[in-house]
C-alpha positions in Angstrom: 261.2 88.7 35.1 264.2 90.6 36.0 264.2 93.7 38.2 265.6 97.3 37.4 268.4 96.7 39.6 269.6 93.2 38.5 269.9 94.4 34.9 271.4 97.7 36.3 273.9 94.9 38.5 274.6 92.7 35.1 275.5 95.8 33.4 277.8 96.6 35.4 279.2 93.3 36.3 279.3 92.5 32.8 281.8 95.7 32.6 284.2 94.9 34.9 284.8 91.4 34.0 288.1 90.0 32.3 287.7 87.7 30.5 284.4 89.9 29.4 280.9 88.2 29.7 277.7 89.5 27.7 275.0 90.8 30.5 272.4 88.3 29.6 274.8 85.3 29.9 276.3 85.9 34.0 274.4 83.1 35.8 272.7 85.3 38.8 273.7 81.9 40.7 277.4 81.7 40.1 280.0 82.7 42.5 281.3 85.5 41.1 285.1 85.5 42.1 285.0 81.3 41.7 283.3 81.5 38.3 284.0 85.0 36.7 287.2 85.6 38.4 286.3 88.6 40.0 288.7 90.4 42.1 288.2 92.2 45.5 289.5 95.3 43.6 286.7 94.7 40.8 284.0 93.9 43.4 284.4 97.0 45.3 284.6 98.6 41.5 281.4 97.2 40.5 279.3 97.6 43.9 280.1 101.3 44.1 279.1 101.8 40.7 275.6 99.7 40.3 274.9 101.2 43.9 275.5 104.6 42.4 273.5 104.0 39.1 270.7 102.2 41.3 270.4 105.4 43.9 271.2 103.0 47.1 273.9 104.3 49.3 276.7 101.8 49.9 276.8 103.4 53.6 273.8 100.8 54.5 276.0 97.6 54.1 278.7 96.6 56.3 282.0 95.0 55.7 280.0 91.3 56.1 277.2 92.2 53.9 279.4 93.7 51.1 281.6 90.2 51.5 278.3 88.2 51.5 277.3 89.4 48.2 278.9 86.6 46.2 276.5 86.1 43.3 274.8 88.8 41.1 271.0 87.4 42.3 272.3 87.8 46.2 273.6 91.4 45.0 270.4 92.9 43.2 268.3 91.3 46.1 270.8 93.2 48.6 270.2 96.4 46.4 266.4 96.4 46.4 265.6 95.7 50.0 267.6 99.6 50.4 266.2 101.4 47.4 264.3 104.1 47.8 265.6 104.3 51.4 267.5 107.3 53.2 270.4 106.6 54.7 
């Protein structure tokens, strides 16, 4: 079963993606700049936002983490060990 947050994350993802992917198709495995092309420019794009939409503040990930986060399932596991958490 899929959380909140990852479908929140594929959402997202699935919106800033060229060529576009449906939601329900992104692998929550795949690299996401090797397989869906996604740029550092769309990355930062698409963190800010499903961090916004999933009430976690960005400010509890550093530069590594953020660069870590390579696949949506690494992501939405990222995002869930901070929500509901004060910065």
């Amino acid at each position: 079963m899929r959380s909140d947050i990852e479908l929140t994350a594929r959402d997202h993802l699935s919106a800033v993606l060229n060529p576009p992917v449906a939601p329900e198709a992104i692998d929550p495995d795949a690299d996401l700049a090797g397989v869906y092309g996604l740029t550092s420019l769309n990355k930062v794009l698409f963190l800010t936002e499903v961090c916004e939409a999933a009430d976690v503040d960005l400010g509890h990930f550093t530069e590594d983490d953020l660069a870590d986060m390579r696949t949506l399932r690494v992501v939405a596991e990222s995002l869930t060990l901070h929500s509901g958490k004060a910065v």
